[in-house]
C-alpha positions in Angstrom: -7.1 13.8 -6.5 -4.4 15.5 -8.8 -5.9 14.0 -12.1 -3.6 16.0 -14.4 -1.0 13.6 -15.6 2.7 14.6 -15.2 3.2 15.0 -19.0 1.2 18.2 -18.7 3.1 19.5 -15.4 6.5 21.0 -15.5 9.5 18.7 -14.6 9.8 18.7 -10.7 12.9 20.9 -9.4 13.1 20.9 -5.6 15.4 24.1 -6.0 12.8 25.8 -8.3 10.3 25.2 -5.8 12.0 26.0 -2.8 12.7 29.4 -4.2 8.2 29.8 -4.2 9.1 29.7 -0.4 9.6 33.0 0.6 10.8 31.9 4.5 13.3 29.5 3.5 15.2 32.1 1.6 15.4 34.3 5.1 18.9 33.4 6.5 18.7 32.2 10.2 21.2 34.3 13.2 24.3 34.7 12.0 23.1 34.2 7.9 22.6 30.6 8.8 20.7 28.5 5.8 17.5 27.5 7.1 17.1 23.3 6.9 13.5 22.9 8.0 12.4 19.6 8.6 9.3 19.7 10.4 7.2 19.3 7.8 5.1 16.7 9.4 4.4 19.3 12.3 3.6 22.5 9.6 4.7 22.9 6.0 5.7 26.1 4.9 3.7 28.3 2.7 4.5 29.7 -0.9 4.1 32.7 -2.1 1.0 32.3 -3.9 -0.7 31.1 -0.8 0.4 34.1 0.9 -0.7 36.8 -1.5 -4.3 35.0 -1.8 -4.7 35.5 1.7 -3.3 39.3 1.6 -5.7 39.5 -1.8 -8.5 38.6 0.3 -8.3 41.1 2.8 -6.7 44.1 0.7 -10.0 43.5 -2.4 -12.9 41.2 -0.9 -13.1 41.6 2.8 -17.0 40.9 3.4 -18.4 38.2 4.6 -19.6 35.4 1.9 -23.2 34.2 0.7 -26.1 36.1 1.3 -25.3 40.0 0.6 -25.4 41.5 -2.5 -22.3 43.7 -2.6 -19.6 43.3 -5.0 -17.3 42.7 -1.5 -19.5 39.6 -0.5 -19.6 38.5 -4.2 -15.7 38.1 -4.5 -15.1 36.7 -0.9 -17.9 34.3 -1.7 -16.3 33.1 -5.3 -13.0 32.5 -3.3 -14.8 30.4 -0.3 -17.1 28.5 -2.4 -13.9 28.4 -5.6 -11.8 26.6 -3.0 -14.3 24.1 -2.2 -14.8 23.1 -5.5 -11.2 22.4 -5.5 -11.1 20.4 -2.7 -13.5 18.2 -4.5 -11.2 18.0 -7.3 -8.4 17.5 -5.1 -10.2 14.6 -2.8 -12.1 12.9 -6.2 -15.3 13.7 -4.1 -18.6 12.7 -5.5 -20.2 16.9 -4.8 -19.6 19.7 -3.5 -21.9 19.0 -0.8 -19.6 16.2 0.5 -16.7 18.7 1.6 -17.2 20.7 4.7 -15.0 23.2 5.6 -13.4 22.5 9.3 -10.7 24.6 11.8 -8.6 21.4 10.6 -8.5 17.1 10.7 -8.9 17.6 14.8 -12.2 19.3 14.0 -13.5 17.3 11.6 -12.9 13.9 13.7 -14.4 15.6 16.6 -17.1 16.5 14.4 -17.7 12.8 13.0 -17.1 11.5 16.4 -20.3 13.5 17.7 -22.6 14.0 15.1 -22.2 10.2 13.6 -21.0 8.1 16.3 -22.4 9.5 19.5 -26.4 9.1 18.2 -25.4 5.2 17.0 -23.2 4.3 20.2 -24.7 2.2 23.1 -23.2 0.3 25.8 -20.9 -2.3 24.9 -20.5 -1.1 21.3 -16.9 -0.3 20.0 -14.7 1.9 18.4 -11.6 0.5 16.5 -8.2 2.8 16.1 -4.5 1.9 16.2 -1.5 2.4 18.5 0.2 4.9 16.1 -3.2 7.3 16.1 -2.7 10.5 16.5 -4.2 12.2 20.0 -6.5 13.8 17.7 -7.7 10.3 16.4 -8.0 9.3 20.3 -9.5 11.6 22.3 -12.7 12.3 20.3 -13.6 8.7 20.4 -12.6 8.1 24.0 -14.9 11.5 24.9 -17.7 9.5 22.9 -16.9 6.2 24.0 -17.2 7.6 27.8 -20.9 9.5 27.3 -22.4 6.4 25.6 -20.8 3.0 27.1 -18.7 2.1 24.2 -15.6 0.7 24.4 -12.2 1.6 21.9 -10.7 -1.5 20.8 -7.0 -0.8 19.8 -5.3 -2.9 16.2 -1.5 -3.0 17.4 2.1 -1.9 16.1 4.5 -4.5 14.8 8.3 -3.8 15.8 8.7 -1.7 12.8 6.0 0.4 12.9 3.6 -1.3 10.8 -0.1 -2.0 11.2 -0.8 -5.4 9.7 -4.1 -6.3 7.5 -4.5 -9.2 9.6 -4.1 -7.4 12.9 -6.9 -5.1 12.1 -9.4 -7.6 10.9 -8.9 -9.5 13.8 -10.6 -6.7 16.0 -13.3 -6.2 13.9 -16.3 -7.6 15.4 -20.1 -7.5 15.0 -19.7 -4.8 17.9 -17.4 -1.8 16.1 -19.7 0.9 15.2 -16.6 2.8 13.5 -12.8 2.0 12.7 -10.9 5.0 13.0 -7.8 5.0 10.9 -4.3 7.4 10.0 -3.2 7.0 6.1 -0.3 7.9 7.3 2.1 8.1 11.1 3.0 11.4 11.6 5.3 9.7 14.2 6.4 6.9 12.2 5.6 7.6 8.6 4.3 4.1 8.5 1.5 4.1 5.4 -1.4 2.3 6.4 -3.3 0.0 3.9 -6.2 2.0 4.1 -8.0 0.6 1.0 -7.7 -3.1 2.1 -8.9 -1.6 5.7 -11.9 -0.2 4.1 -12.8 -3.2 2.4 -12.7 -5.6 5.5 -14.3 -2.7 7.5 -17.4 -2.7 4.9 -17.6 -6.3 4.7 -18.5 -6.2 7.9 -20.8 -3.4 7.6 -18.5 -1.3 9.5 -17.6 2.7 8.0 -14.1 3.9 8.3 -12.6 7.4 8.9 -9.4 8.0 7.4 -7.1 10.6 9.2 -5.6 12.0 6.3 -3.7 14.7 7.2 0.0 13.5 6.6 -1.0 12.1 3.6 -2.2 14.9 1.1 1.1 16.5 1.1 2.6 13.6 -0.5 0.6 11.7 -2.7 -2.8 11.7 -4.7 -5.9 10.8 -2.8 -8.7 9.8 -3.9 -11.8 9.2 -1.5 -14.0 7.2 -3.6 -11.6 5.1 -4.9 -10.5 4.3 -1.7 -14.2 3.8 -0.6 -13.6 5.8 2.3 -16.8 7.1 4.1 -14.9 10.2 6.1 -11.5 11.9 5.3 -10.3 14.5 6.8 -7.2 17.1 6.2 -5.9 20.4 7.4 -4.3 22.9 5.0 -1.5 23.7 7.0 -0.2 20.2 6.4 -0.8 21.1 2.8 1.0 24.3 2.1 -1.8 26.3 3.1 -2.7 28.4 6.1 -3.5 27.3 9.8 -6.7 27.0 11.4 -9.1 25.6 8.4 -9.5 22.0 7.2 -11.7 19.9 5.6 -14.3 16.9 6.0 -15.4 14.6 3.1 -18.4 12.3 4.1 -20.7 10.3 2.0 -23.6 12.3 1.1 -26.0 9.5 2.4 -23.9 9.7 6.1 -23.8 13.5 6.3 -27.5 13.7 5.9 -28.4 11.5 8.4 -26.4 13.2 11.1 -27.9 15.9 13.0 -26.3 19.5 13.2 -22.8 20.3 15.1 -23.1 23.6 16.3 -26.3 26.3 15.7 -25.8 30.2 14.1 -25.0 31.7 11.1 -25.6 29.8 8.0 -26.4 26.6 9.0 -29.8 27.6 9.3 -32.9 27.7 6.8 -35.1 29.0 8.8 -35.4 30.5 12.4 -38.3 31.0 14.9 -39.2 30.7 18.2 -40.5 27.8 17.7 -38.1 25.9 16.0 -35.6 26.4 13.4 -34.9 24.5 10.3 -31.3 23.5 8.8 -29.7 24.4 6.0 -28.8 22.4 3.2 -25.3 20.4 3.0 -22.5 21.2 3.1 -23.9 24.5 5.0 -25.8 23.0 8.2 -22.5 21.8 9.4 -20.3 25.7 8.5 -21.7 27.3 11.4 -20.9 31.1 11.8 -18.7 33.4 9.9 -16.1 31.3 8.2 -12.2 31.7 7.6 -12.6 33.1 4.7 -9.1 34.6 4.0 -8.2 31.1 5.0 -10.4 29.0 2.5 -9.0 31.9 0.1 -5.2 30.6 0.9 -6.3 27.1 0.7 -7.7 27.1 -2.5 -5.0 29.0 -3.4 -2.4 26.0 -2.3 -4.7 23.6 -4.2 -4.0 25.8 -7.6 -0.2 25.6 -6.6 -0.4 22.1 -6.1 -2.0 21.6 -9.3 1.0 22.3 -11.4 3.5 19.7 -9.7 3.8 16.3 -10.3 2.9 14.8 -7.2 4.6 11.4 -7.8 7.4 13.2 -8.8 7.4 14.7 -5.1 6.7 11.2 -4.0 9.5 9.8 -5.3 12.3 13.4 -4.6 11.3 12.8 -0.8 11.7 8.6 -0.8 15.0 9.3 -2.3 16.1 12.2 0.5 14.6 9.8 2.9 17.0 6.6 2.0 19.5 8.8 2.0 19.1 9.9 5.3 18.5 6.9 6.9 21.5 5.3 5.1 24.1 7.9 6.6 22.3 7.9 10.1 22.7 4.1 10.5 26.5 5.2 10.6 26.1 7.1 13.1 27.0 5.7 16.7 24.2 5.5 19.7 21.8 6.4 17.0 18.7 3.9 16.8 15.3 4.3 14.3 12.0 4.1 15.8 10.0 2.8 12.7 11.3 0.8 9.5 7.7 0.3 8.1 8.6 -1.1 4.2 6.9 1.9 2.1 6.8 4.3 4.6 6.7 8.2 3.8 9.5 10.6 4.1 9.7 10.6 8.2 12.7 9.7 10.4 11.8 9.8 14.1 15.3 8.4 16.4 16.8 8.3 19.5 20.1 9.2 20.5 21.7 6.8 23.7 22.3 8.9 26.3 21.2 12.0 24.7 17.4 13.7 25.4 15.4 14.3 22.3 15.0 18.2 23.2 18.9 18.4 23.9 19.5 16.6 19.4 16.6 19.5 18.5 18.4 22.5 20.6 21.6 21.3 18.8 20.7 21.0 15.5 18.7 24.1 15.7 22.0 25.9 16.6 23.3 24.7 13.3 19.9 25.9 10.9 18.1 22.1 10.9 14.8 22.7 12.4 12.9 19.6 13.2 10.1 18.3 16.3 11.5 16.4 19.5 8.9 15.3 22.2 5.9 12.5 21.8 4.7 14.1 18.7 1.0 13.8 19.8 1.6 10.2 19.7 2.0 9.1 23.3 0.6 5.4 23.9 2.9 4.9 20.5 5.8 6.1 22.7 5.2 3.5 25.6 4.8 1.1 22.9 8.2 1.7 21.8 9.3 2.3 25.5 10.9 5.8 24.9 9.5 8.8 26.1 10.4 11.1 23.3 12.0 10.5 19.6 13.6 13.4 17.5 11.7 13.8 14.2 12.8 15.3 11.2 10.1 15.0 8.1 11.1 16.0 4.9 8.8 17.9 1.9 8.8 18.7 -2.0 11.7 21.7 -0.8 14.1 19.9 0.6 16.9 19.1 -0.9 20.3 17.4 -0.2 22.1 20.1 1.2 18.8 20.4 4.1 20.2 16.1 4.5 23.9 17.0 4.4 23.0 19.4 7.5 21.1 17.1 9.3 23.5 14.6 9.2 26.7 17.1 9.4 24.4 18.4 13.0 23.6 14.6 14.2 27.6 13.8 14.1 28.5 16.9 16.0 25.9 15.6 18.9 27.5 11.9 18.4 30.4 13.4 19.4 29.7 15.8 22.3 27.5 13.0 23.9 29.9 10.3 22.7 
């Protein structure tokens, strides 16, 4: 939760910023300006997230908690430092609510078989939408299959849009869990997770809220949004690959039994039986990504000092006028017109493959995501079996629109 109010942040300047981004200053073959627009896939990474994790290994490499060293005592301040941000970040209740994950695919897999396997039993169901996520899928079909349960699936309106009313209506006295995106990373549709909660709870029912396309574009906050799990990666975030995070209600995480065994998650160890460690530790098992928590709490500080609804409201305004220029644009058809949604265009070109619009534009310098984006039963919904993407973030600018548009034109006419 970015609690600082925008009075004490600097005015947002997308070309400021983009200029933290040492990548997007690297010109392309040719000297070609880089336009990337797959943001929703992997945001890029400033410079300050770059040296923490170069910090890490050049002055602290050791591995955290227990030694004694000075080396163990620094990598341990930057592990344990970025999870107190993360609690800052996500308005968490302790810093025994946020586990550190590989990313949101971990931390639903870890939810799906440390809460929900133990409560599931034949005929019991598991309640998710048609624009999940694969991530937000599979784990609850895996558990759904070992126990007997069922998933019951809220659907998609013609633009995108998951309906309050639609997911109450599959509620039932049998869903042990509603599983639930803040946010499409096909679509962009935003969810109204908060009512979703409330009519979840209700009916007794806890919620996990996929929230990995939404912390990069507007302030969370998990307790105000009642939510019992979160869960994010960094890489969405500005940060590095391959770590995440899980919040969970104190009261839920220590009522569910241990994940994986090793390093650190134990308090004691014999023979004849071993003893857990205390949260958030007895689910961290084994040497940790260190340089990665590092980076991440190092894109937490950077995100700190911008204006979040100022980013909010930079990308809506790229994104309307994208969508404004591409309706002009002949053959060219938007999957997903959700009112409110975030700052993702996914489209179809008649006659023209979705790989064949991202080999195109890339030839121009726009980088953006073709194929079913993870998203597949939201792709037979919508009876195409790809879309082109392009997702925009707090560096893009109009010139990154101009050449996605200038790029989409050229295919118009080659397929025209």
């Amino acid at each position: 939760m970015n609690t600082a109010t925008a009075a004490n942040k600097p005015l947002f300047d997308a070309k400021r910023i983009r200029e933290d981004f040492p990548i997007l200053s690297e010109p392309l073959d040719q000297g070609m300006r880089l336009s990337y627009l797959d943001n929703a896939a992997t945001t890029q990474k400033p410079l300050h997230v770059i040296c923490a994790s170069d910090d890490y290994y050049r002055h602290a490499n050791a591995n955290v908690h227990r030694a004694i060293h000075a080396l163990s005592q620094r990598a341990t301040r930057a592990y344990e430092g970025a999870r107190d941000r993360l609690v800052d970040f996500l308005g968490a209740g302790s810093r025994a609510e946020i586990i550190y994950t590989r990313g949101t695919t971990d931390g639903i897999n870890l939810v799906a078989q440390c809460y929900a396997r133990p409560r599931l039993k034949p005929g019991d169901e598991i309640l998710v939408t048609e624009l999940e996520h694969h991530s937000n899928i599979v784990p609850w079909q895996i558990a759904a299959e070992a126990t007997g349960a069922r998933l019951v699936v809220v659907p998609v309106e013609d633009d995108g849009s998951v309906t309050q009313a639609a997911f109450e209506s599959r509620l039932s006295d049998r869903t042990v869990i509603a599983c639930i995106a803040h946010i499409s990373n096909a679509l962009g549709t935003v969810l109204p997770v908060a009512e979703m909660i409330a009519a979840a709870h209700a009916r007794g029912v806890p919620v996990l809220v996929d929230g990995a396309q939404a912390v990069a574009h507007m302030s969370v906050d998990v307790r105000a949004l009642d939510a019992d799990f979160y869960v994010m990666s960094a890489h969405k975030l500005f940060g590095p690959t391959g770590i995440g995070a899980l919040y969970g209600k104190r009261e839920l995480l220590e009522d569910m039994p241990v994940y994986q065994g090793g390093g650190d998650m134990i308090e004691t160890v014999s023979f004849e039986g071993t003893t857990w460690n205390e949260l958030p530790y007895r689910f961290e098992a084994g040497t940790p990504n260190i340089a990665g928590a590092a980076a991440f709490g190092a894109a937490l500080e950077y995100l700190d000092g911008i204006d979040l609804a100022a980013v909010a409201a930079h990308e809506h305004r790229l994104l309307e006028k994208a969508t404004a220029a591409m309706a002009g644009i002949d053959g060219l058809r938007i999957i997903g017109t959700a009112p409110g949604k975030a700052a993702t265009i996914s489209f179809v070109m008649d006659g023209v493959h979705a790989h064949d619009i991202g080999t195109l534009l890339d030839e121009s310098g726009v980088a953006i995501r073709t194929g079913h984006h993870c998203a597949m039963p939201l792709m037979t919904r919508f009876g195409v079996p790809a879309t082109a993407r392009a997702s925009f973030a707090m560096y893009n600018n109009d010139e990154d629109v101009d050449a996605l548009i200038k790029g989409l034109e050229s295919v118009a006419r080659i397929f025209g």
